[in-house]
N, C-alpha and C positions, 0 to 999 in steps of 0.2 A: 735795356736788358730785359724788363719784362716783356718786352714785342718779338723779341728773340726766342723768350720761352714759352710764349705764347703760341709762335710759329712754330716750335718744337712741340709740343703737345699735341696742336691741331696732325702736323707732320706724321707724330705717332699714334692718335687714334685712327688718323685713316691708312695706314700702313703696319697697324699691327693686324689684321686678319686678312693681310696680304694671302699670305698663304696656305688659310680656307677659302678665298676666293676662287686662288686659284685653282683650286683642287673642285671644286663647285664649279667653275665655267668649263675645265677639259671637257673635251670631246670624247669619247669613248664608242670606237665604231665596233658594234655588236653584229653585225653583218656585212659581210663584204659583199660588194655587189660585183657581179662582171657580164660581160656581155653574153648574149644568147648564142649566137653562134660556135664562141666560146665553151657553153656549158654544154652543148650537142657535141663538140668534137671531144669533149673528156668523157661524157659517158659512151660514144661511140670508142673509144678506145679502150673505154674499161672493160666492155662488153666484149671487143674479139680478144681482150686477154684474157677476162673467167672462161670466155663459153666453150674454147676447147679445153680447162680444165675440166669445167662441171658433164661432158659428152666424156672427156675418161672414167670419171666417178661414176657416170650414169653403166657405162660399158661393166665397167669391173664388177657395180653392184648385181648388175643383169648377169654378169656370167657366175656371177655367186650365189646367186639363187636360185640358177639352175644346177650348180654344186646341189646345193641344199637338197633341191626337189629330187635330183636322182638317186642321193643319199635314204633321203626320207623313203624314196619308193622302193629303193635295196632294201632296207632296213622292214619296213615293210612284209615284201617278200620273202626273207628269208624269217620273220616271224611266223607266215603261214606254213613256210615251210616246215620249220621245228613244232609247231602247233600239228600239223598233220604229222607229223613222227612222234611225238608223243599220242596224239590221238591212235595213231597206228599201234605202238606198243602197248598202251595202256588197257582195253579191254580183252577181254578174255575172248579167244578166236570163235569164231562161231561156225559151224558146218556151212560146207558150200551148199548149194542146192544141186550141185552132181551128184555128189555123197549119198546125198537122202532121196535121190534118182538111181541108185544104186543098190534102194535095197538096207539101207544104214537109217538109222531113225534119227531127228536131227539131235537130240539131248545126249547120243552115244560117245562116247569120247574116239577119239582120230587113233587109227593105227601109227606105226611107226612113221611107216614110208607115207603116209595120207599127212602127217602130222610134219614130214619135212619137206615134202611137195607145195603143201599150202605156206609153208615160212619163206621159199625159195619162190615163191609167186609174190610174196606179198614184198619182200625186200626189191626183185626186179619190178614191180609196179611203184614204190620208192621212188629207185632209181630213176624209172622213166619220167615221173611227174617231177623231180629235181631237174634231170635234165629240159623238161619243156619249162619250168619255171625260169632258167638259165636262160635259154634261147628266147622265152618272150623279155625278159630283160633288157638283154643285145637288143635285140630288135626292137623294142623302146628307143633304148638309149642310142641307136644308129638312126633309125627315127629324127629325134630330139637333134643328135647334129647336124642332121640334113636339114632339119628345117633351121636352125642357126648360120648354117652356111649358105644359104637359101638366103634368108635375113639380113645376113650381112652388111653387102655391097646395096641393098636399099636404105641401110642408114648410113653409109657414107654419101647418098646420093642427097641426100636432103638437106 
């Protein structure tokens, strides 16, 4: 009987940290290894799935900046324009130098007809520098698509 429990005992000191050993000897693979060839064909395949996303992203950003820039130079534009309409109305008119070629001193104040001749000058030279501000515009911006369309078909080529 006490050989029995003796073998019992021994039994159970070397079997009760059964299972810290076993937890102490797993293996635990922290990296998985694979072959090379392998690893070339999954980033080659990862590569032709982003890289026509990332050429649309690049495309859309590019055509939105050019958004921006034609916005920014409208905006612009039509600042100097209001800037010269205001500068145009804000000071006090001054004699032409035909007037005071005419015999009129220049500190004389404008007759009626002198006084709506020079207002009817000064709204059509307005107008005209509005309309050449418009037409350099267009012509920017027809410009600008030309060279994008021009552009184009060289980055599809690449």
């Amino acid at each position: 009987m006490s050989l029995l429990n003796s073998s019992i005992t021994t039994l159970d000191a070397g079997v009760n940290d059964f299972p810290r050993l076993s937890k102490v000897l797993q293996t635990t693979r922290h990296f998985e290894l694979i072959a090379e060839p392998d690893l070339h064909q999954a980033q080659s395949a990862l590569l032709s799935e982003i890289q026509p996303e990332v050429t649309n992203l690049l495309s859309r950003v590019a055509a939105y900046l050019d958004k921006l820039e034609r916005r920014e130079q409208s905006l612009i534009a039509k600042y100097e324009l209001q800037e010269g309409r205001l500068s145009a109305s804000g000071p006090a008119p001054r004699p032409s130098s035909r007037a005071s070629k005419a015999g009129r001193e220049p500190g004389a104040p404008l007759s009626g007809l002198d006084a709506l001749r020079l207002k009817q000058m000064r709204q059509k030279k307005e107008r005209l520098s509005f309309a050449i501000d418009r037409l350099q515009l267009q012509a920017g911006q027809r410009e600008r698509q030309l060279r994008k369309s021009m552009a184009a078909p060289m980055d599809f080529g690449e």
